[in-house]
C-alpha positions in Angstrom: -5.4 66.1 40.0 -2.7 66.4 42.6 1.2 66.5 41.2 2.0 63.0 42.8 -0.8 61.4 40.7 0.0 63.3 37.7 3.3 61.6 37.9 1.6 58.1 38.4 -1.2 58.9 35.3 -0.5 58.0 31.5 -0.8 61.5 30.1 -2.6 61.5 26.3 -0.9 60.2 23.7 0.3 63.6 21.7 -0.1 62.0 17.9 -1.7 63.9 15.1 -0.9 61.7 12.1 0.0 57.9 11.7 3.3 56.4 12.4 5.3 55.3 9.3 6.4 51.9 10.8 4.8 49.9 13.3 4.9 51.0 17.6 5.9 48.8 19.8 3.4 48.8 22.2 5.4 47.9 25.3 2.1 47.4 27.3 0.6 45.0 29.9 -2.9 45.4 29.7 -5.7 48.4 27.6 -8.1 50.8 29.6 -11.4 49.6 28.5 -13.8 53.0 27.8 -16.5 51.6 30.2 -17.2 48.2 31.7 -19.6 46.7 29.3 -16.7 47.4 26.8 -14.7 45.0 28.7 -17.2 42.6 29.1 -18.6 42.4 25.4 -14.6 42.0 24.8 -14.2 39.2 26.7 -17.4 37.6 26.0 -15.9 37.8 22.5 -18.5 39.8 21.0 -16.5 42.7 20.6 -12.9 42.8 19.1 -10.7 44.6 21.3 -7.2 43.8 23.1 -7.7 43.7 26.9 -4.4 41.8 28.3 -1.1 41.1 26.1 -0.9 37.5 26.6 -4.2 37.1 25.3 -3.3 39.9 22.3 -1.3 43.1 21.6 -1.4 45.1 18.5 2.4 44.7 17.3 2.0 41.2 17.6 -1.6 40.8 15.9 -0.2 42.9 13.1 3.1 41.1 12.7 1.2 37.7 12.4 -1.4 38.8 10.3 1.4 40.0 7.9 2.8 36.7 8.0 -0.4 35.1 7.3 -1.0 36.9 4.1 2.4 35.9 3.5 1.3 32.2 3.3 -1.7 32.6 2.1 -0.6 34.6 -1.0 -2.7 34.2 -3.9 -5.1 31.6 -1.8 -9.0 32.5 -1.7 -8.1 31.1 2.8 -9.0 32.6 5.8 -5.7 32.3 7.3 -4.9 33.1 10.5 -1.6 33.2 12.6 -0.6 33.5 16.3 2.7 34.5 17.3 4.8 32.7 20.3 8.0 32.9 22.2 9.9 30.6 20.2 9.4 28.4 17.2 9.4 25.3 19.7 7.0 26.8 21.9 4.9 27.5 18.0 5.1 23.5 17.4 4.4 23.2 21.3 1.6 25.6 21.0 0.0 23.5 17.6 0.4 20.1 19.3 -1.6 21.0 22.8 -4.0 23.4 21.0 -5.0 20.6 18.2 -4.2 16.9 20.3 -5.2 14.7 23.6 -4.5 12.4 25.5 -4.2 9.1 23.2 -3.6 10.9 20.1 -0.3 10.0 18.0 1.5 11.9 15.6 3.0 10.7 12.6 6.4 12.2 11.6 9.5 11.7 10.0 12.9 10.7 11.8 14.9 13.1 10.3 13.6 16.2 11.9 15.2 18.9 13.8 16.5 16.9 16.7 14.6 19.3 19.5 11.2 18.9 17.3 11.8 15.3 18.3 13.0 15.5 21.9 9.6 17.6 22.5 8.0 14.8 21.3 9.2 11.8 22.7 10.5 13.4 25.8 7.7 15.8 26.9 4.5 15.4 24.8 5.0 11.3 25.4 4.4 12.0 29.3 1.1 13.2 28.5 0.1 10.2 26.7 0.6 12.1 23.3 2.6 9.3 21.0 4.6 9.9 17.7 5.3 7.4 15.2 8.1 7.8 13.1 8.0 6.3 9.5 9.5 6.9 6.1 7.5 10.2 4.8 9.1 10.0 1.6 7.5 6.6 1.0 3.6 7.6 0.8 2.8 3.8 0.9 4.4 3.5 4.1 2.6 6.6 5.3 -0.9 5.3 4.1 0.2 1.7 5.8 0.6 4.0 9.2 -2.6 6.1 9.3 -5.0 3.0 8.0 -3.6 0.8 10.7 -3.6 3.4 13.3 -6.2 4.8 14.1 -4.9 7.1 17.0 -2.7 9.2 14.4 -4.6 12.5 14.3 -1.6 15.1 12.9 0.7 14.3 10.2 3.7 16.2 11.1 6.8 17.0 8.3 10.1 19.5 7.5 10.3 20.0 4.1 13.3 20.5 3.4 14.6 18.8 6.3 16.9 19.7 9.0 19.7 19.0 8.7 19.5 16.8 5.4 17.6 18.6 3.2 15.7 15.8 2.0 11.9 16.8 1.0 9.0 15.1 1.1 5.1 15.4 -1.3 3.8 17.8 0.8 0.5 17.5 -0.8 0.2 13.9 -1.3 0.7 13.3 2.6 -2.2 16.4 3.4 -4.3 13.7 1.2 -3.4 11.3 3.4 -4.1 12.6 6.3 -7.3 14.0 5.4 -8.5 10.6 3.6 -7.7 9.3 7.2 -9.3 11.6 9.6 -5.7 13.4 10.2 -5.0 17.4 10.5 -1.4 17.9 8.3 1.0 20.0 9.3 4.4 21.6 8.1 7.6 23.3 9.7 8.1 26.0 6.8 11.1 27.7 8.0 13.7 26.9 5.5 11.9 27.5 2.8 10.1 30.5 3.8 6.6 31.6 1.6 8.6 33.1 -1.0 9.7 29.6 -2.4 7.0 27.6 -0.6 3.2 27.8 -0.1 2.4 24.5 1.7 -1.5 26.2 2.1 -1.8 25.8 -2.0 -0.8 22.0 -1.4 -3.7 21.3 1.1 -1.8 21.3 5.0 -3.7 22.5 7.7 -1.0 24.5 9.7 2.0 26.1 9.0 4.2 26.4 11.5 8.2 29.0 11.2 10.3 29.5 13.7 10.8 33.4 13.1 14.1 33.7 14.4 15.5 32.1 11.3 14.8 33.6 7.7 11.6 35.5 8.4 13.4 38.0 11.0 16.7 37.1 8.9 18.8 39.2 11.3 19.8 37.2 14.1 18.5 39.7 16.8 15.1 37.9 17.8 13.6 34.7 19.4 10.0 33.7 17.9 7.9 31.6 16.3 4.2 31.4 14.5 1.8 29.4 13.8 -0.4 30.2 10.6 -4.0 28.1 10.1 -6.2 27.5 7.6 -9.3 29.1 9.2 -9.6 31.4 12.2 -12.5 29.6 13.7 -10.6 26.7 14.2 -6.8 28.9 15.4 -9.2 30.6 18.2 -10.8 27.2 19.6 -7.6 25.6 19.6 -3.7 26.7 18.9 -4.8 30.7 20.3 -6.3 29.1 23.1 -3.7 27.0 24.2 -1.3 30.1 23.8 -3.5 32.4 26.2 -3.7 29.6 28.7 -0.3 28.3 28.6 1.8 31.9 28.3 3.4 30.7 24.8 3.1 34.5 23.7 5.4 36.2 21.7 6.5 39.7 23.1 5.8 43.1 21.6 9.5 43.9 20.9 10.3 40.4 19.2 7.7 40.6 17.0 8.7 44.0 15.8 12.5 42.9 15.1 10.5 40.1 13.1 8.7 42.7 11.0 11.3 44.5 10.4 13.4 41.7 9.2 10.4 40.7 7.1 11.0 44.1 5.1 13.8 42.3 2.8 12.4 38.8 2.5 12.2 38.4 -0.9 15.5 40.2 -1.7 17.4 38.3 1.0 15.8 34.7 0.0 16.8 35.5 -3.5 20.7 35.5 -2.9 20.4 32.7 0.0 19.3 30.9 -3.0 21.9 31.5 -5.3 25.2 31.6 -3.0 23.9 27.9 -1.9 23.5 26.8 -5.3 27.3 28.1 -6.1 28.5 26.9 -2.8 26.7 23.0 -3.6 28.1 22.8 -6.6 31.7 23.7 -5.5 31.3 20.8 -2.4 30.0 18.5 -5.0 33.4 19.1 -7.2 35.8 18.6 -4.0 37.3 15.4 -3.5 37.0 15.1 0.4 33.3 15.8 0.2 31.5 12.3 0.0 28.1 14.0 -0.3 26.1 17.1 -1.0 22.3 17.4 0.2 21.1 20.7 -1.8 17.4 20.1 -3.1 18.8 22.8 -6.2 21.5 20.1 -7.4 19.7 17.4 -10.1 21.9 15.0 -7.9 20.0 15.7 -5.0 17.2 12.9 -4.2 14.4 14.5 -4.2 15.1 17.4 -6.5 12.3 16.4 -8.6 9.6 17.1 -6.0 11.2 20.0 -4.6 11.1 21.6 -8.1 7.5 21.2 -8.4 6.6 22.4 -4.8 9.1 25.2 -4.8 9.3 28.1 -6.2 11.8 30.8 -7.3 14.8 28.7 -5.9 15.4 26.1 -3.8 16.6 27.8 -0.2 19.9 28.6 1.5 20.3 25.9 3.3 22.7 22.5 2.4 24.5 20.2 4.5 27.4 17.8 2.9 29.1 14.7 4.5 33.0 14.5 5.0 34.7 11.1 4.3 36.4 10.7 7.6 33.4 11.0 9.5 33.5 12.8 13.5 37.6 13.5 13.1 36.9 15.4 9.7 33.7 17.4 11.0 35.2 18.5 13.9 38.4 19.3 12.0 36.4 21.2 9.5 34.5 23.2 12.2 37.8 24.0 13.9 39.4 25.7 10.7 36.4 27.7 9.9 37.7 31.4 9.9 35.2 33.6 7.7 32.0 31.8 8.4 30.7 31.5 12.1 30.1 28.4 13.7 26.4 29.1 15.4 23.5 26.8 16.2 21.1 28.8 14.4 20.0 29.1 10.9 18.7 32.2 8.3 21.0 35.0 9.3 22.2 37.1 6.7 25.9 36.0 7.4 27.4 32.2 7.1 26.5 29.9 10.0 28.1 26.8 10.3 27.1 23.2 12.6 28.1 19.8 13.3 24.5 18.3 13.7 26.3 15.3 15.5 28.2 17.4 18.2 25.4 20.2 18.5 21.7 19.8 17.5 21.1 15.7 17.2 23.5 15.5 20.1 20.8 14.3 22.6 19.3 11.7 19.6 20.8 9.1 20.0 23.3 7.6 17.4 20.8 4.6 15.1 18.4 6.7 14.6 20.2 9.5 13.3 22.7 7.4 10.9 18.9 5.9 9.6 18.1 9.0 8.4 21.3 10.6 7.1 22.7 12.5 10.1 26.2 11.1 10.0 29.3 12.1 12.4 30.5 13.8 9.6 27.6 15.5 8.6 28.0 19.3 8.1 25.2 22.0 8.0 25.6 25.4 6.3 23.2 28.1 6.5 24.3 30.3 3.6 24.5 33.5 4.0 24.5 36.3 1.5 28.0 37.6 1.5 29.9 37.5 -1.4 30.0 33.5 -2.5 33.7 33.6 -3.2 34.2 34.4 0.4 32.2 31.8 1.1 33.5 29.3 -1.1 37.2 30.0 -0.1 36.6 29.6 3.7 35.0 26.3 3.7 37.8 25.3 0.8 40.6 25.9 3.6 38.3 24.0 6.5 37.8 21.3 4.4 41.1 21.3 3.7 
């Protein structure tokens, strides 16, 4: 070999024993050892990783982790693909599991950008969405009997930003009574206080950038299925075709954040409590929406289809309405005011001015999103801190 190729040329890969923590393998494509190795692997009939949009071994590791994650304790054959984004991971689900002429049946207090997707993007290709009252399964049985285009049930529980929850596996009845897949956005509550597999739904879907990762320092998202047969026909399909795939690098950041799950979930959970029960005892506070308070709604439901706490999420309503939130947001000296959610430090949001501001205003005073409607992602500082910087805001 000349010296200008041996500059070109990988040279061999100089490890004798196995790496501690998972490589990031920062690579395009794999050599295949002879041609009918490539073709067996893309015929399928071999496993092997030929291009990384198709696969890569970081990623394929990082969302098989996440799938045993989900599908703790569950006799499932679970399987999870990795994308860019968790709205590219609900993008992903929808065109790897609808057509043309299909409608989806959700709730109207979802994450405002779930809901632009879907009247704004997945509408132009003649992929409807009702919206009805999930809480109300009567209402939701009215929906699928009557409409028979409904084929995926689609639900937050806990909702963003209101917290409210919803019988996750009374609707996955429903659906399936009716010829419907169900599916769930887990990402608040995380597998360590939610397994929405044990309750019946199809698909599971996080954005990882929140509590999974945990850290703030990575974009991605995930989609976890019941089966593999049915991820590889569709939602892996659509994610190879349509470039939705996560990189390398991100989904390492993810598995590292992963590491301290449990331990970070478990004081998420108990600052939000403390921090819910000191909004519910101040005067200026109309309204706390924490699934952990016996005030809450639907703390009932969530106590039977959570686990180990109740999530470090909570939002509260001001009693003067736009003037107050954006008052509130203005004070806010310890927290940070971000428009994300999970991080191990305080985040803070005005739904109305940030994430519902592109919904408009009647739909989102139907479901709860008022001006003065505040979201706090707890973090797991000391609570006091916590508690003393939103007492100032508040004022």
């Amino acid at each position: 070999m000349k010296f200008d190729s041996l500059t070109v040329k990988e040279h061999p890969e100089n490890r004798t024993t196995a790496p501690h923590v998972l490589p990031i393998y920062a690579t395009s494509s794999f050599d295949f050892e002879d041609i009918n190795q490539g073709i067996e692997i893309f015929k399928n009939i071999e496993s092997g990783h030929a291009y990384s949009r198709y696969a890569n071994p970081t990623v394929d590791t990082v969302a098989a982790k996440i799938a045993a994650l989900e599908a703790y304790g569950l006799d499932l054959d679970a399987w999870a693909v990795m994308t860019s984004s968790g709205m590219s991971a609900i993008a992903t689900l929808l065109m790897g599991t609808l057509k043309t002429g299909d409608k989806v049946l959700s709730q109207g207090n979802l994450y405002g950008g779930t809901t632009e997707l879907l009247k704004g993007i997945f509408s132009q290709f003649g992929i409807g969405t009702v919206f009805a009252d999930l809480g109300n399964l009567e209402v939701v049985e009215s929906a699928l009997r009557d409409d028979k285009a409904i084929k995926m049930l689609y639900c937050e529980t806990p909702a963003n930003p209101t917290l409210a929850c919803v019988d996750i596996a009374g609707l996955s009845d429903l659906a399936h009574r009716y010829g419907a897949l169900c599916s769930i956005d887990n990402t608040f509550a995380t597998p360590v206080l939610q397994q929405p597999f044990a309750l019946g739904v199809d698909y599971v879907i996080h954005s990882t950038t929140k509590y999974l990762n945990g850290h703030g320092n990575s974009i991605a998202g995930v989609v976890i299925g019941r089966d593999q047969e049915s991820m590889r026909k569709g939602v892996w399909r659509a994610m190879k075709l349509v470039g939705t795939n996560c990189s390398p690098f991100e989904a390492w950041l993810t598995n590292n954040g992963m590491k301290t799950l449990s331990l970070r979930m478990e004081r998420h959970c108990s600052n939000a409590l403390a921090l819910a029960q000191y909004l519910e005892s101040n005067p200026a506070v109309a309204r706390v929406n924490y699934p952990g308070l016996a005030s809450h709604p639907d703390h009932a439901l969530a106590s039977r289809q959570m686990h180990g706490g109740y999530g470090g999420m909570l939002s509260f309503e001001l009693s003067g309405g736009l003037d107050s939130g954006i008052a509130c947001m203005n004070r806010i000296r310890f927290c940070s005011l971000a428009p994300t959610l999970g991080d191990v430090d305080t985040l803070i949001l005005h739904p109305a001015s940030s994430s519902h501001l592109a919904v408009p205003k009647e739909i989102r005073l139907q479901n709860g999103i008022t001006d003065g409607l505040v979201r706090v992602s707890v973090g797991i500082e000391n609570v006091t801190d916590i508690v003393a910087d939103l007492e100032q805001a508040i004022g």
